[in-house]
N, C-alpha and C positions, 0 to 999 in steps of 0.2 A: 612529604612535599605536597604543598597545597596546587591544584588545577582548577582553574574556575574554564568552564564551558560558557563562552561567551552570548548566551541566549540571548536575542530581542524579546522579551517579553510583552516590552512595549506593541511589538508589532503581534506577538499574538494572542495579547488579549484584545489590540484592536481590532483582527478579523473577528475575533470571537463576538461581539459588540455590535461590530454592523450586522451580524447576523439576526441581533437581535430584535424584536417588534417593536420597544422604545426608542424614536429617532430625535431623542433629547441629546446633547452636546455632553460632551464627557465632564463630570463635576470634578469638584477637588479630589473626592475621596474616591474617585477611580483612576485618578489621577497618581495617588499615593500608592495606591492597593497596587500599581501597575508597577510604577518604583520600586518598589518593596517583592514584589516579587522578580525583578529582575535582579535586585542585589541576592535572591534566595531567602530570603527574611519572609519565611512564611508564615511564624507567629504571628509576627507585625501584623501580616495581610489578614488574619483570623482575629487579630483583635479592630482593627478599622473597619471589619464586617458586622463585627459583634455591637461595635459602638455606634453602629449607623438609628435614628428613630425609626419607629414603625413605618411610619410614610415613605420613608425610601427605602425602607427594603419592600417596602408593597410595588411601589414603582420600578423598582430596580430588580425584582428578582430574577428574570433570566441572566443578567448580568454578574449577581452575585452566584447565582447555580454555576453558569459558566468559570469565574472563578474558582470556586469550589472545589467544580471536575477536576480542570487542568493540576491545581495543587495535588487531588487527591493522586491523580495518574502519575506524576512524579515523585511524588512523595513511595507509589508502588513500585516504579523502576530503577528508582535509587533509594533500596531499602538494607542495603549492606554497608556496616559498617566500615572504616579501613583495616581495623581490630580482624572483624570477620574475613573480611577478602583476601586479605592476607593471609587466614589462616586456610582457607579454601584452597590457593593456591599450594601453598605447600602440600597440602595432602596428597594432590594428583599431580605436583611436580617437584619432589623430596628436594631438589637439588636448587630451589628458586630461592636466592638469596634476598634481604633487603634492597642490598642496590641493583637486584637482577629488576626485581619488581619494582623501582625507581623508575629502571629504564625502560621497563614495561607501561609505565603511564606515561613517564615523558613523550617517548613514541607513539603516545595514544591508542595502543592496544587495549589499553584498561580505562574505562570510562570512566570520570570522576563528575562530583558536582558540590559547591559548600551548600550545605543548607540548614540554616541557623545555627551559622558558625561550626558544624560539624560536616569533615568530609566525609560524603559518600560517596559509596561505590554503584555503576550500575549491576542490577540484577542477575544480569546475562553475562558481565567481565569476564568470572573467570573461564564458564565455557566456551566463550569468547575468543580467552585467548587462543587458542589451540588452533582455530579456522586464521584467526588476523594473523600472527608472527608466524608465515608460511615459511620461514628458516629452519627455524627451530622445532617444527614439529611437521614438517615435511614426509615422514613414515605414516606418521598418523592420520594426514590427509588424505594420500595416497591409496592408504585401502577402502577408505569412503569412497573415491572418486571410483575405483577403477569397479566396487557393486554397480553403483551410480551410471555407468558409462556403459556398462554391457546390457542394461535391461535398456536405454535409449536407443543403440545401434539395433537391438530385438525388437524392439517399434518401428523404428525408419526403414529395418528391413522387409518388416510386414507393408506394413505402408505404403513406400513402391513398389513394391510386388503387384498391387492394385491398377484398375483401370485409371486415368484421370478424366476430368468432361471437362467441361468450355471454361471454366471457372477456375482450372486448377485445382480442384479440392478433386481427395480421393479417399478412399476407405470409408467411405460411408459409413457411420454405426447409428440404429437406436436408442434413448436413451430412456431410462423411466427411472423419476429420483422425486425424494419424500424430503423436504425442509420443514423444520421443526422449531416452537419459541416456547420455551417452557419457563414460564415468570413464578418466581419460586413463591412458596405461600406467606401469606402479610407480609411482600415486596410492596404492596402495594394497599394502601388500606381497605376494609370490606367497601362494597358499592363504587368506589373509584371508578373510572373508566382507562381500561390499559389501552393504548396505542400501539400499535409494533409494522412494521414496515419487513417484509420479504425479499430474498433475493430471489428474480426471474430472469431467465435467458431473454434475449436479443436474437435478431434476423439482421448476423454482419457478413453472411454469405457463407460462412463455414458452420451455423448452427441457423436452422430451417423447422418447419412444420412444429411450431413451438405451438404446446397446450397444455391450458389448465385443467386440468381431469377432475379437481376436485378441493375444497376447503373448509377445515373448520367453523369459519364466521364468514361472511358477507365478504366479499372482495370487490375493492377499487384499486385498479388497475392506473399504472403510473400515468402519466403523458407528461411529454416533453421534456422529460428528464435524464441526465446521462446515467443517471442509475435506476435501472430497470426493478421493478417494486412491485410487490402485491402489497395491499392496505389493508388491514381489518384491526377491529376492537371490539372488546369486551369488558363487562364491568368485573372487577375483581370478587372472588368469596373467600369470607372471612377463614382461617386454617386450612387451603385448601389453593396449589399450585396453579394456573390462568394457562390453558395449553391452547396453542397456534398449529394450524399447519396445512401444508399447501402439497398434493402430489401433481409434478410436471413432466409433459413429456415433450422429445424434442428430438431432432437428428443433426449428426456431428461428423464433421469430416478433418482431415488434414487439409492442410492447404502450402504449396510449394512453388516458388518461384526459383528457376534458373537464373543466377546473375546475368549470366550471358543474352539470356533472352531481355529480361530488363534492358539490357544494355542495346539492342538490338532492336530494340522498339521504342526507345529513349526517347523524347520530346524535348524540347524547352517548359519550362513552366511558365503557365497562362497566371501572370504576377497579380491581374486584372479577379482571378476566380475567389469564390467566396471560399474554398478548401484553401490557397494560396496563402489570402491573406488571415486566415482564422488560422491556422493552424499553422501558422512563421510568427505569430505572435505569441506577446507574454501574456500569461494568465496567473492572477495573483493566487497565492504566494510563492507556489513551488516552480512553477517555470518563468521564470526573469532573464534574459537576456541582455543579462548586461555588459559593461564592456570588459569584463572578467570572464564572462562566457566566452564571449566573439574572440578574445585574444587567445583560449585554451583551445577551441574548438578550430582555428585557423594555425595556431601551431601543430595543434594534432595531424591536419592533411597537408599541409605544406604547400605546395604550388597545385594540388588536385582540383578541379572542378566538377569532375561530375561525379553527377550525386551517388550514385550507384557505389563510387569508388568514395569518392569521402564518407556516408554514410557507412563503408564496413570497415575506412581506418577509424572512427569514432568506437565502432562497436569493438573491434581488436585493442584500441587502447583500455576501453572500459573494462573487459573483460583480463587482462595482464595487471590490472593496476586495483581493481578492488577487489578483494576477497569478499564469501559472506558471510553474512554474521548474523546473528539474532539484534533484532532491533525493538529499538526501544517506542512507544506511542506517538506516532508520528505526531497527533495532536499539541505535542508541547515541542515540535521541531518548527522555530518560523518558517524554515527553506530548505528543505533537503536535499536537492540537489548540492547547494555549498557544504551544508552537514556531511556528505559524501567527501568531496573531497578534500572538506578540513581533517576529518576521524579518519581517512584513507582504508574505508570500506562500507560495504553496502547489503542487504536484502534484495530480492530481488523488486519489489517496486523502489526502493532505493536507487539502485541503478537506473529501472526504466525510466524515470523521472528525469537524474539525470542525462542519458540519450537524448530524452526527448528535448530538453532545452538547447544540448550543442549541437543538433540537427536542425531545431528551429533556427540558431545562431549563425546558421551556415546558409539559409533561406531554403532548407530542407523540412518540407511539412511531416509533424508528426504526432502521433494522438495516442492517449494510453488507451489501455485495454487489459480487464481484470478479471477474477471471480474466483474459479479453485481447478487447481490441477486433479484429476481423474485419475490418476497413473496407478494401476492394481499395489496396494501395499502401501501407497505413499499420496495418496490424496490429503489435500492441503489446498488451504489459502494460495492464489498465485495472483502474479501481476506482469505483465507484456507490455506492447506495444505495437504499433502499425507506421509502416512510410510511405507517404505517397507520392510515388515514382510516376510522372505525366505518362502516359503512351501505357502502361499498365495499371494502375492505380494502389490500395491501398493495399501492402502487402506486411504480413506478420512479422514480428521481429521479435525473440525472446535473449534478452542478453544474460539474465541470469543464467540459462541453460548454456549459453557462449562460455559462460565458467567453466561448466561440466565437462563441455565436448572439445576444450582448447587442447590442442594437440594430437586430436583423434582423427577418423575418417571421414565425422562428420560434423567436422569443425568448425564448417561452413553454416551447417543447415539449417540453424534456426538465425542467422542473420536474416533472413527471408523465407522462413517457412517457420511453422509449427504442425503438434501434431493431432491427435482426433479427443485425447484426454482431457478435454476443453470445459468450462462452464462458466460460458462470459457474461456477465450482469452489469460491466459497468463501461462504458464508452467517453470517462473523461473523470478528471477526480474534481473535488468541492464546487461540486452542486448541487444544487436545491431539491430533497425529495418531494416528490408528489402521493399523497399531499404534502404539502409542508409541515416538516417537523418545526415546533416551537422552541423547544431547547437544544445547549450544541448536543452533537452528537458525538456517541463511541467512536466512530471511524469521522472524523472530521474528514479525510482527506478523499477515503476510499469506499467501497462498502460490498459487505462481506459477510459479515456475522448475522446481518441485519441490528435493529435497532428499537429501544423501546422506550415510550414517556409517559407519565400521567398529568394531571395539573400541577402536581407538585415538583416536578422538574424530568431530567433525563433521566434513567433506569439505570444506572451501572451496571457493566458486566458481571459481575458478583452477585448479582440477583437473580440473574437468568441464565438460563441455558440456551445452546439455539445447535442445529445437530441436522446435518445431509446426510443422508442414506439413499445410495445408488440398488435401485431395486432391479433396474435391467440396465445392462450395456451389450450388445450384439449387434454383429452384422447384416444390415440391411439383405435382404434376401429377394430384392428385387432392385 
């Protein structure tokens, strides 16, 4: 049974586009290239590339790289056949018949896509499925969560155990960590000049006394960007890997708010403020408020008005309603949020995302917040968020972690609090590095791995390495 996943392609190769430095009008043949890849007809879009003359592909080539990318990146995440996927399943579930697995894509637990007439499977499906079809494989989850849940309550409880200061944050720790870009050899041809872009902490009140200790090449330092960046480059050598690297240090606390005290301190919101109106608004592509939002997000609290209390039945539905799952390149997703809840689950910037649009939907201000969980054993890529509640202001919110702890003691606590495992680099998704990168980028949305280009386009991940190493974490001893 054929599933075609209804992608705008249109709409994202047009973000991809305005990205670009050429402010020429879309021609025919990007016009076609964008058709053709929205019907999955990705030959098509490699032969309309192929036929273009020199002059426009000289003109055109960030456009045509961005093309490129986005095919390649899907063409990686939907690399299983149905032949294969099917047979994956059955190994790890003997008893998965054909119309078990029917009913497994009809429900969309298994991700499909046609492309060039052949359906594929995503990458991730089958171990997929075992997190999405919480029915069926409810033991299995189970013992994951319940590791999961006892090393978080062994945190939280250290954690209060702690003094707190004016601020709310408490447990202070030190942090001293190595980021790394290792551009693999003739990635890039001899003499080239490699570009790569770093991830660096922020001063959002839980992470302080942020420094650069030291770097391989010449560092420029972001400005006015919501993704916090070191900048350097180097010209490439012939047989011979291009290595980057930054050591930072920095201090890091938890941070916890009392609902009750929010509530207790509670304001009206100043509609008039520049927080107000920036952050209740859309931001293209991923947070849209549209009237599909407004009508889920106003079902979900029912006759509730304040924020405090609609804001954590937003997070208790999110949290009962999508499981998570390994996700696919957000770069080829036009709007994740809807992706969420068409597929009926999520990642955790998946989720945050969507929060953050049925909190804006509700005139509840609210702003992501990324970089990589800390947590001894299980450091990781992560992604959050913040709400800001008038009369106290901007407090953390982790809804994926709302997964973990649903039904526990502290089931509550990261609706409003987070913990000290922190390393935030990013205060908003698709925006503009400083300096400005020329081609799209590996993380369109987010940024995390960091990023790398030369004249000749974006670096794919497959070229490069890139690699954090936590050299200290201890408690501050003053």
């Amino acid at each position: 049974m054929k599933r075609w996943y209804k992608i705008s392609y249109c709409m994202a190769a047009l973000l991809m586009l305005v990205a670009c430095s050429h402010k020429e009008s879309i021609t025919k043949w990007k016009e076609e290239a964008i058709l053709r890849l929205h019907q999955g007809e990705f030959n098509a879009v490699d032969s309309i590339i192929e036929g273009l003359n020199d002059d426009i592909k000289a003109r055109c080539s960030i456009e045509i790289d961005s093309i490129k990318q986005i095919m390649a990146r899907i063409y990686a995440d939907f690399s299983l056949s149905s032949v294969e996927g099917r047979a994956k399943i059955k190994e790890i579930v003997p008893y998965a018949t054909d119309s078990l697995i029917e009913e497994w894509i009809s429900k969309r637990y298994i991700e499909t896509m046609e492309i060039n007439g052949q359906d594929m499977w995503f990458r991730k499906s089958v171990r997929n499925l075992r997190l999405i079809d919480v029915d069926d494989f409810a033991e299995f989850n189970k013992a994951n969560k319940d590791s999961e849940v006892k090393n978080l309550v062994n945190y939280y409880n250290s954690m209060m155990s702690t003094p707190i200061d004016d601020s709310n944050v408490r447990n202070w720790h030190s942090v001293e960590m190595t980021f790394k870009i290792d551009v693999k050899a003739d990635a890039v041809p001899h003499g080239k000049k490699v570009r790569v872009w770093l991830p660096f902490p922020f001063d959002n009140g839980r992470q302080r006394n942020i420094k650069l200790l030291s770097t391989s090449h010449a560092p420029t330092m972001s400005q006015g960007s919501v993704h916090h960046t070191v900048y350097m480059e180097a010209g490439a050598v012939a047989g011979q890997p291009t290595h980057f690297e930054i050591r930072v240090s920095y201090e890091v606390g938890g941070q916890y708010f009392a609902a009750d005290d929010i509530m207790r301190n509670l304001k009206p919101y100043d509609v008039e403020s520049d927080i107000y109106k920036q952050y209740t608004s859309s931001q293209y592509p991923h947070i849209i408020i549209s009237d599909k939002m407004k009508e889920l997000a106003h079902t979900i609290v029912g006759d509730a008005t304040n924020p405090v209390v609609c804001a954590g039945r937003v997070y208790d539905y999110i949290v009962a309603r999508y499981p998570w799952a390994g996700a696919r390149d957000y770069s080829t997703i036009p709007n994740i949020p809807e992706y969420v809840l068409s597929e009926g689950h999520g990642d955790c910037g998946q989720v945050s995302l969507l929060y953050i649009t049925l909190l804006r939907a509700l005139g509840i201000p609210a702003r992501w917040e990324s970089g990589w969980m800390l947590h001894p054993g299980d450091k990781n890529l992560h992604d959050w968020c913040e709400v800001y509640f008038e009369g106290t202001g901007w407090v953390p919110c982790d809804v994926s972690f709302g997964r973990t702890t649903k039904g526990t003691a502290i089931k509550d606590y990261y609706k409003t609090g987070t913990d000290i495992y922190r390393f935030a680099t990013n205060e908003g998704v698709n925006g503009v590095l400083s300096p400005a990168k020329r081609y799209i980028r590996c993380e369109t949305v987010d940024f995390q791995l960091g990023e790398v280009e030369w004249d000749g386009g974006n670096l794919p991940m497959d070229k490069w390495d890139s690699q954090l190493i936590i050299n200290k974490f201890e408690p501050l001893t003053h």
